[in-house]
Residue, then its C-alpha position, 0 to 999 in steps of 0.5 A: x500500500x503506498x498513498x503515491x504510485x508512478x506514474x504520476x509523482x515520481x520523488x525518492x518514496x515513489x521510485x523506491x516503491x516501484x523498484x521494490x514491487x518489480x524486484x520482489x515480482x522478478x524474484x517469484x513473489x505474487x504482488x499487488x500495489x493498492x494505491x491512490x487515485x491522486x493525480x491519475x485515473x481510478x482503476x486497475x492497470x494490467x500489473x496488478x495496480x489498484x488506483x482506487x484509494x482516496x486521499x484526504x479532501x482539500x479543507x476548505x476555510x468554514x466548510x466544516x460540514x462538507x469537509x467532514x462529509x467528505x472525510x466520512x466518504x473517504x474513510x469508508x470507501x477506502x476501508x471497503x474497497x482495502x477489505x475487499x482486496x484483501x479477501x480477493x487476495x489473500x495476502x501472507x503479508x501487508x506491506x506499507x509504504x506510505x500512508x500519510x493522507x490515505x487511511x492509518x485505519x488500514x493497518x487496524x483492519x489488518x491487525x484485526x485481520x491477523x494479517x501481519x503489517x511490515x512498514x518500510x519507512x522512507x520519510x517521517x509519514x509515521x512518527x506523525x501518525x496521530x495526525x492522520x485526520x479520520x484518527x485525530x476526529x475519535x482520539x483528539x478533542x476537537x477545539x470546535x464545539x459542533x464538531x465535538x457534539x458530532x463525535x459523540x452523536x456519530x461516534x456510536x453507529x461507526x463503532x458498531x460498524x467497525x470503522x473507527x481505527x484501533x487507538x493503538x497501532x501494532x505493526x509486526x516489522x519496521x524498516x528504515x531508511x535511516x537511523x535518524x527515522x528511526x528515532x524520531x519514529x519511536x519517539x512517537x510511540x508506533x506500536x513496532x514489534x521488531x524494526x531494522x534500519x535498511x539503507x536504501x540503495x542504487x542500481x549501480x548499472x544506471x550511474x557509471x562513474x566518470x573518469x574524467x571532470x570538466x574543465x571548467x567544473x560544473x556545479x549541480x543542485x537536483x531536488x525540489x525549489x522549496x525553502x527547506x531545500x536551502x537553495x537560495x544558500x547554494x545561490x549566495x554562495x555562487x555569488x561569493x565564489x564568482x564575484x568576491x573569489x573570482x572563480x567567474x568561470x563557475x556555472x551551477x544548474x539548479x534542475x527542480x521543480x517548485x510547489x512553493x511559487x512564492x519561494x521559486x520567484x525568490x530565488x530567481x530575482x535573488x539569482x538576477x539581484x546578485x548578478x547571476x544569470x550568466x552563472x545560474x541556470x535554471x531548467x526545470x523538472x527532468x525525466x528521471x530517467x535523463x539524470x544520469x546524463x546530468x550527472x555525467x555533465x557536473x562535477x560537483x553536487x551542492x546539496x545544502x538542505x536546512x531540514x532534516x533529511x529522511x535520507x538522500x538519494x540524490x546523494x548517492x546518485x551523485x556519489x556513484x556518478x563521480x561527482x564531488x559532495x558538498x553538503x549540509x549534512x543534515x538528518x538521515x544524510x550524516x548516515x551517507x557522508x563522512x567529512x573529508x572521506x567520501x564528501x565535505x560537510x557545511x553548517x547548514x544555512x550558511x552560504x560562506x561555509x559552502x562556497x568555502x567547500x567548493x574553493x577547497x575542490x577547485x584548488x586541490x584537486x588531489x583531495x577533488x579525486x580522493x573525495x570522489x572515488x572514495x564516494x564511489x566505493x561508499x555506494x558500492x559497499x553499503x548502498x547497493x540495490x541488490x544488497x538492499x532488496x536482499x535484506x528487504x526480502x529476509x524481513x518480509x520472509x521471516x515476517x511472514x514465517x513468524x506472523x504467529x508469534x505477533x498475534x500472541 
């Protein structure tokens, strides 16, 4: 079950989730993806792909009573059409992806079922779970007093007719993207009987390492154009490098898509204040299947995220590739990079500590060529995607063969 499925939204959770489902298919195992219908059309395409799920309805400011209408229809949609699939299923074992704006009832059904639940854990969906919002109505207290009334009032019928969640979750196996979701995951209480942290990985095949760098070197930021991306300090710090350092030579591509229109304006006239439109381009969202090419092409990838990274695979997109890492090292990002070994780490947020990074890779291309293949062989050793399946595999196999003990 993932909330997102390609081939609408194509971000690290959807494009994990894929290779996944095919790697699990190639290595024999029967598997069926039940997914939402955001951004596509409902209906079952011919690999087994239900786009049935509902997400949650837009709130629209004082339409309290359609958005609960709403929220109800969804809700019960979602649980029918999950018990259905399960009956015509059959399924040894649930494996959740992403829930966030779908249903966390879903898991109660399955406990209730005695089917056993396996999360992989890509991003901090849930440690956040409380706020799913059909739990949110029966186990918080809403702060309107028509919608507490409506609680009490309802609360009785959907009982009886077993659509009100479990008020504790209990998920037989966990598997994180990092050490860092992990914890903050534990923290928010999940009823987690056993949990690992498995790495996420590449295919190797798809990023060949470059031998040789551009001259002059090329600068590269890949993800989306939003304030805690900290893109705007990968723009200060090309003005600090070509106008106060005099490296005018630089050119950094900012490849991304922006859902933040706000922001995106930003940085494009922070960009033309600071005299950088010869410097910086700006080509939008690229195929994913296109980005090997753009690696191929740079030489150095900036990833100055200001938040806490679930994890990062552009990171090792860009490790495998040949490319320089000049980051902010944040969150599940510090369990890839290690300083001076495989990368150079930034305090997040601060331009001139990252432009200093990038001074170091341009001056001593000695340490430029050290950095780089010893970021090649990080990925190669712990961050492949045959030794990642291989693990995600014996998880779900020993989930399944000890499903008995959970129920205890």
């Amino acid at each position: 079950i993932s909330n997102l499925y390609p081939p609408y939204y194509i971000g690290g959770y959807e494009l994990g989730c894929k290779e996944t489902v095919d790697a699990l298919r190639e290595k024999g195992h029967q598997v069926w993806v039940l997914t939402s219908t955001y951004g596509t059309k409902e209906g079952k395409n011919k690999n087994d792909i239900y786009r049935i799920l509902k997400i949650d309805p837009i709130q629209k400011p004082g339409g309290i009573f359609s958005s609960a209408t709403n929220l109800i229809k969804k809700e019960i949609l979602n649980q029918r059409i999950f018990r259905k699939i399960v009956v015509d299923f059959n399924p040894h074992l649930i494996y959740v992806w992403n829930l966030a704006h779908l249903s966390i009832s879903l898991i109660s059904i399955a406990q209730e079922m005695k089917i056993p639940v396996c999360v992989y854990v890509f991003d901090s969906w849930l440690s956040r779970w409380k706020d799913d919002r059909w739990y949110s109505i029966w186990y918080g207290t809403p702060r309107r007093i028509p919608a507490r009334y409506g609680k009490y009032c309802l609360y009785p019928f959907f009982k009886i007719t077993g659509f009100i969640p479990l008020k504790k979750l209990k998920i037989s196996y966990a598997q994180f993207a990092s050490n860092y979701l992990q914890d903050i995951t534990e923290k928010a209480g999940c009823g987690i009987k056993r949990a690992e942290v498995i790495h996420w990985g590449i295919k190797l095949k798809n990023f060949p390492f470059k031998e040789q760098l551009n001259a002059p070197l090329k600068l590269l930021y890949v993800g989306q154009i939003i304030p805690h991306k900290g893109v705007d300090t990968a723009i200060k710090a090309m003005e600090i490098l070509v106008h106060k350092w005099g490296f005018n030579f630089l050119r950094l591509t900012v490849v991304g898509k922006s859902t933040f229109s706000q922001y995106e304006s930003y940085i494009f006239r922070l960009t033309s204040r600071l005299n950088l439109t010869n410097n910086i381009q700006f080509p939008g969202f690229l195929p994913r299947e296109k980005l090997p090419q753009v690696y191929q092409k740079h030489d150095i990838l900036i990833f100055p995220s200001i938040w806490e990274e679930p994890f990062g695979i552009t990171i090792l997109e860009a490790m495998a590739s040949g490319l320089g890492i000049v980051a902010s090292g944040t969150g599940g990002s510090k369990e890839i990079l290690t300083h001076k070994v495989n990368s150079l780490i930034f305090s997040k947020g601060d331009p001139v500590a990252c432009a200093s990074q990038i001074k170091k890779l341009i001056e001593h291309p000695g340490l430029f060529e050290k950095l780089r293949r010893k970021a090649r062989h990080t990925v190669e050793k712990d961050f492949n995607f045959e030794g990642l399946m291989k693990k995600i595999e014996a998880t779900l196999e020993s989930c399944v063969k000890n499903a008995h003990q959970f129920y205890v």
